[in-house]
N, C-alpha and C positions, 0 to 999 in steps of 0.2 A: 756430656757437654753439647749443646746447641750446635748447631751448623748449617751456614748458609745453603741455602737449597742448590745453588750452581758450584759448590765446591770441590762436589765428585760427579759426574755423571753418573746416571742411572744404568743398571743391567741392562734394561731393555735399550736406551742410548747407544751403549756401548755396543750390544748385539745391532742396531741398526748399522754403524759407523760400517761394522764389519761387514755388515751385506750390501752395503754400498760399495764400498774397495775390490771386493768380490766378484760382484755383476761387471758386465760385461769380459770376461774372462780373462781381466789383469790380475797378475801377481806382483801383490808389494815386497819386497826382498826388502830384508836385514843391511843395516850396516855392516862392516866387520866386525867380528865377535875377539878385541885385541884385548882380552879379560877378564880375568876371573867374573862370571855372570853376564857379560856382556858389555857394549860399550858404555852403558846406564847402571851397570851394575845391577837390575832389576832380576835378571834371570829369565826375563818377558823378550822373546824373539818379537818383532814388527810385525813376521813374515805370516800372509795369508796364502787362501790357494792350497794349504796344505790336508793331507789325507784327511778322510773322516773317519776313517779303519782301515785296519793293516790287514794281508794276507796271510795265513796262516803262515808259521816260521816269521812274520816278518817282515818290515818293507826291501825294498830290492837292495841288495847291497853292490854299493859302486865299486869299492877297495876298501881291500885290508890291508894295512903297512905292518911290518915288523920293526923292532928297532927302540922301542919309546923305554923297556923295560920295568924292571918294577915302581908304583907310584901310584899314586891316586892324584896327578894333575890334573889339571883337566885340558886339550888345545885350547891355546891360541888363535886365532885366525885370524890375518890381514892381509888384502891383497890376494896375491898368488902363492901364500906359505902358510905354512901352519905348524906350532912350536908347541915344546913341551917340555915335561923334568923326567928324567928316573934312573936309577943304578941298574947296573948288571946288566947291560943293554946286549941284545942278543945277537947285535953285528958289533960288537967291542970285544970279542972273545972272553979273554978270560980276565978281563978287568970288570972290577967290580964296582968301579966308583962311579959317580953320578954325571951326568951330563943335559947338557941342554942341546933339545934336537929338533933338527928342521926340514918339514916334509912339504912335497909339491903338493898344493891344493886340489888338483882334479887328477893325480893317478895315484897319491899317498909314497911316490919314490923319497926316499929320505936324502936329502941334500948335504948335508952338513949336521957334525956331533962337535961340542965343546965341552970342556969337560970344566965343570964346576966346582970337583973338590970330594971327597970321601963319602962313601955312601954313609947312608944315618941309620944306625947298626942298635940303637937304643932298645929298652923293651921288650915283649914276644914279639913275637916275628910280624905278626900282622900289621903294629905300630910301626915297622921301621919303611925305610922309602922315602919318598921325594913325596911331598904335596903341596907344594906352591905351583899353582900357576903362571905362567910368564906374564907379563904386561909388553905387548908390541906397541911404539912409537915412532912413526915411520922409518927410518933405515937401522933403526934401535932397538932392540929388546932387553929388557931388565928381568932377573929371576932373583929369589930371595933363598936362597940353601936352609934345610933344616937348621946347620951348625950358624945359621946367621951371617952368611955374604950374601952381601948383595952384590951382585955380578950385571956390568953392562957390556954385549954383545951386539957386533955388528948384524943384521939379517940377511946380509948378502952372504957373509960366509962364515958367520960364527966367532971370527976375531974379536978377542975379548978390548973393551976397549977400555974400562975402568971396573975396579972392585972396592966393597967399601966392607968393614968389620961391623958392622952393627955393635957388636958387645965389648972390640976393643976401640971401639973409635967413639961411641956413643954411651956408653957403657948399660947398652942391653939386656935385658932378660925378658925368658917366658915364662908365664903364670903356671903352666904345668911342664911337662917331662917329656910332649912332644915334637919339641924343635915348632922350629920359626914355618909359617906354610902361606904370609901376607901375600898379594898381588898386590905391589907398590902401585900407587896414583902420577898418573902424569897431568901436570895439568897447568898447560904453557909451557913457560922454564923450566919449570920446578919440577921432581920427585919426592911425591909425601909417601913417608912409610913411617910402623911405628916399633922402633928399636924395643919399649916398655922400660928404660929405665928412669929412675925418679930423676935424673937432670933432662931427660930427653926421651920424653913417652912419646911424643912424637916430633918426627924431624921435616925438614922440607931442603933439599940438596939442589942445588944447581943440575939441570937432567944430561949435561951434556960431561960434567966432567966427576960429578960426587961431590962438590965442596958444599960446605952446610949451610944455608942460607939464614934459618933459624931455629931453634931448639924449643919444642914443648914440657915446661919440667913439670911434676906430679905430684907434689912429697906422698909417699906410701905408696906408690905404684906396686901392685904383686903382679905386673910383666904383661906383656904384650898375650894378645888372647889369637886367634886363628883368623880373625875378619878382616877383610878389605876396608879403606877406607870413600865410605860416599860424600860426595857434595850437595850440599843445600845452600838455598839462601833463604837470611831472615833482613826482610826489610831490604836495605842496602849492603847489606854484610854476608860475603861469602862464609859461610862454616864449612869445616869437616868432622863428619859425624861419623864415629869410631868405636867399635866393643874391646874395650881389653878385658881381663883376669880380672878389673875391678869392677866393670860394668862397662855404662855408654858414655860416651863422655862428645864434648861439641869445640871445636877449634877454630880462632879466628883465622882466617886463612892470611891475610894482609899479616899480621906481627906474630904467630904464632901461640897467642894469649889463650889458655886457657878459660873458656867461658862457663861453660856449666857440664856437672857431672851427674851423673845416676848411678850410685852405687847398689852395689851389691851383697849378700855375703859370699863368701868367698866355697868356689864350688869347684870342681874337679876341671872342668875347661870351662872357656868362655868361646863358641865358635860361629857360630851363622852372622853374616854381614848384617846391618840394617837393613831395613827399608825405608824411606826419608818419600814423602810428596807434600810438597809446600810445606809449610810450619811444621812435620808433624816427621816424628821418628817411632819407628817401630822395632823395637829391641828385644829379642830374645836370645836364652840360653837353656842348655840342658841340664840332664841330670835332678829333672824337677824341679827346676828356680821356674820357668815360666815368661810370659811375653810379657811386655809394656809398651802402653802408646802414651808417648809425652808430645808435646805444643812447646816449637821453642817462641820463645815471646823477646822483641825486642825488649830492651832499657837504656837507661840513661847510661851506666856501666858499661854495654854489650846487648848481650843475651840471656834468657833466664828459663828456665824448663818447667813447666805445670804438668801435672799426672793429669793424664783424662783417664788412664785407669794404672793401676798398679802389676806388680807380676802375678798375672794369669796362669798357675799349673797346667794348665788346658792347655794353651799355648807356647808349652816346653819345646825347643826344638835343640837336637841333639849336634848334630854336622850334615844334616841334609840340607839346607834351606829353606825359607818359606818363600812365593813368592805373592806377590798381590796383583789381584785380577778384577778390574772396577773395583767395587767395596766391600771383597772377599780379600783375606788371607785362605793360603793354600799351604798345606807342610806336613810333616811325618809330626807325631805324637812324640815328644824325647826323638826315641831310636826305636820306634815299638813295633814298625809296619804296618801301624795304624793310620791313613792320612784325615785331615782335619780338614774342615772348610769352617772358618770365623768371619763376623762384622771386623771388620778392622776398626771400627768407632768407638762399638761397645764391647767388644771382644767376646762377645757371644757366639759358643762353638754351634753352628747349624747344623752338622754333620759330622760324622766319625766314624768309618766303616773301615773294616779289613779290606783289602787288596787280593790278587793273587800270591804275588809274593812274598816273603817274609826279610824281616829284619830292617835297619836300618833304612831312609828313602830319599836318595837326593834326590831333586823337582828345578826344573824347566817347564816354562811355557809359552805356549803360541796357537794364532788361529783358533781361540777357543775351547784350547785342551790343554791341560797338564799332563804334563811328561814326567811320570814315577819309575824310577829307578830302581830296582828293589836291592840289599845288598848279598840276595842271595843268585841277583842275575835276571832277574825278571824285569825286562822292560815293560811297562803297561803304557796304555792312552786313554784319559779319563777327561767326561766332560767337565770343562771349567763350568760347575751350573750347582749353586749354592740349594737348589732343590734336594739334593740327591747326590751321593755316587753313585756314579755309573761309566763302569768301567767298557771301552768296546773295545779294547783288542791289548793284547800282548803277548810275547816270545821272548824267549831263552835268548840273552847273549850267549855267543859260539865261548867257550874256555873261560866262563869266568864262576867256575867253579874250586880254583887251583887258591884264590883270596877274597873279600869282600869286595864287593865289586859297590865302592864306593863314589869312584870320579861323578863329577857332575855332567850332564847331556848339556850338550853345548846344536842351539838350531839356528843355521844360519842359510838363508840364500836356498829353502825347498829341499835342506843337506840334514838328516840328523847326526852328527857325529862324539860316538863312543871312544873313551879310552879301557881297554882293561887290560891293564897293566903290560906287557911287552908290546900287546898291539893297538890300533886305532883304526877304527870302523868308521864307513859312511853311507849311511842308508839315503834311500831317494825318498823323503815322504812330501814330492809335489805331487798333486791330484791332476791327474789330466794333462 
């Protein structure tokens, strides 16, 4: 499909912007990162000034916390805390159940543990844990349990201050067997999360107390999928743009109206977030279904969705993320530890190169680089540069050989910070 020539900036643009921001030796810093992917949900850190290559082992590590236990969350971060899920926490002795926990920002001392409810025992062992990320809201943070509470906590000391059933209050379900793992949307008032059942695929709650402000019904919903929900606007009209079990689907945010969906056929998960930049949604899943770029289009009705292209296999992404860097996509192949670079327009894969590491890849980025995860523990730093991979540095995370070392890198404020599983790391990669 055609597109205006000012719609995206150009690489070479984009690489200008950046060595503007750069020169004279300011560093632009991050927002807070209070979210699953960030405050944009993009996965794309602001933050420049950062390394061009790591030191052998690794950038400098500031602190390591204990405490976070088993989980694939990923932190939090707002302010002066930093939050997160997991069972069998290793300052909780011999309790095994799950908790939300809060650590100091600049020395990782753990503040305060609440406990959320029975750890999620489902499956081989690798599937079980905590994987929802917190959502912090100023003096507020909200978690979502595998078993489906939603849980709201004070940040000052973990005092729970309301909880909600998703499945008995909403009458919830997930599209597959591995528990609930949303980072609810705050956005104003409101708390948008999506329960997946067919009266209420997705909800919007009052944020201060849980009471339902309106309900999104579905007929045939097969359940809430693994994604966060983003924001877009089309025209005048707020959406929220969603992956469940059935596909992607677009919500009026004003009445809660169903607008337009993209279905799917129905596949093992549905997991990686969209990507949304102006009109345009970017939707993948794994397991071989592949990626899609749709154009939401006003009408007379609402909203309406055009394919500018279909599900791309090439563009399968498993639970790593993809993120978008100018008018690249970045992401693992499925789960293959393959990473990709694509046109996000025409979905033409430009590159496809093994890593150092193997298996699964969740992806972060910033300052120019992608940050590859590996789920065998290989951290790498690869030029975001649709030329080519080109990988220039990476290190073994310390113990995360014990599970998949899944969590997403979270870059905030010149910080890279790691969860794997009982601990959480924070490397320095400001330059200079």
């Amino acid at each position: 499909m055609p597109c205006p020539s000012n719609r995206f900036p150009t690489r070479d643009a984009v690489a200008m912007l950046v060595a503007l921001a750069v020169s004279g030796a300011a560093m632009v810093r991050g927002d807070d990162w209070p979210t699953f992917r960030g405050s944009n949900r993009t996965g794309v850190a602001p933050d420049t000034n950062l390394l061009e290559s790591w030191p052998e082992g690794g950038p400098k590590l500031l602190w390591k916390a204990v405490g976070a236990g088993r989980g694939y969350a990923t932190p939090a971060i707002a302010g002066k805390r930093l939050v997160t899920l997991g069972d069998g926490l290793s300052t909780a002795g011999d309790d095994k159940d799950e908790y939300l926990t809060c650590y100091d920002r600049a020395t990782g001392e753990q503040l305060w543990k609440s406990k959320t409810g029975p750890a999620w025992n489902e499956g081989p062992e690798s599937w079980q844990s905590s994987r929802s990320t917190p959502t912090v809201d100023g003096d507020l943070v909200y978690v979502v349990s595998p078993q489906g509470q939603l849980v709201c906590c004070q940040m000052s000391d973990g005092k729970e201050v309301f909880r909600v059933d998703l499945k008995a209050v909403h009458g919830g379900k997930k599209g597959d067997g591995w528990g609930y793992s949303e980072s609810v949307l705050i956005d104003g008032d409101r708390l948008i999360c999506t329960p997946g059942g067919d009266d209420a695929m997705m909800v919007a709650l009052d944020k201060k107390t849980g009471k339902e402000a309106w309900k999104c019904p579905m007929k045939d919903c097969r359940g809430a999928g693994h994604s966060s929900i983003v924001i877009s606007k089309v025209g005048n009209r707020k959406v929220y743009v969603q992956s469940t079990a059935s596909g992607a689907v677009g919500v009026d945010a004003a009445s809660g109206k169903l607008l337009w969906n993209f279905p799917i056929d129905q596949t093992v998960a549905v997991i990686p977030t969209p990507i949304v930049r102006d009109d345009l949604v970017f939707f993948s899943a794994g397991y071989r279904r592949g990626g899609a770029l749709l154009k939401q289009v006003p009408t007379a009705a609402g909203v309406s969705i055009e394919e500018i292209y279909g599900l791309k296999q090439d563009l399968a992404n498993k639970h790593g993320g993809v993120v978008l860097i100018g008018d690249h996509l970045y992401g693992d192949s499925d789960d293959q530890g393959i990473p990709f670079c694509a046109e996000l327009l025409t979905g033409k894969v430009v590159w496809k190169e093994r890593g150092t590491g193997k298996g699964s890849i969740a992806v972060a980025a910033g300052d120019g680089h992608v940050y590859l995860r590996f789920q065998d523990g290989i951290m790498a730093l690869v030029k975001a540069d649709p030329a080519g991979y080109k990988e220039v540095s990476s290190f073994k995370i310390p113990d995360s050989d014990a599970r998949p070392s899944w969590a997403h890198p979270v870059i905030l404020d010149g910080k890279l910070y790691l969860r794997e599983q009982d601990a959480i790391l924070c490397y320095d990669i400001t330059a200079g």
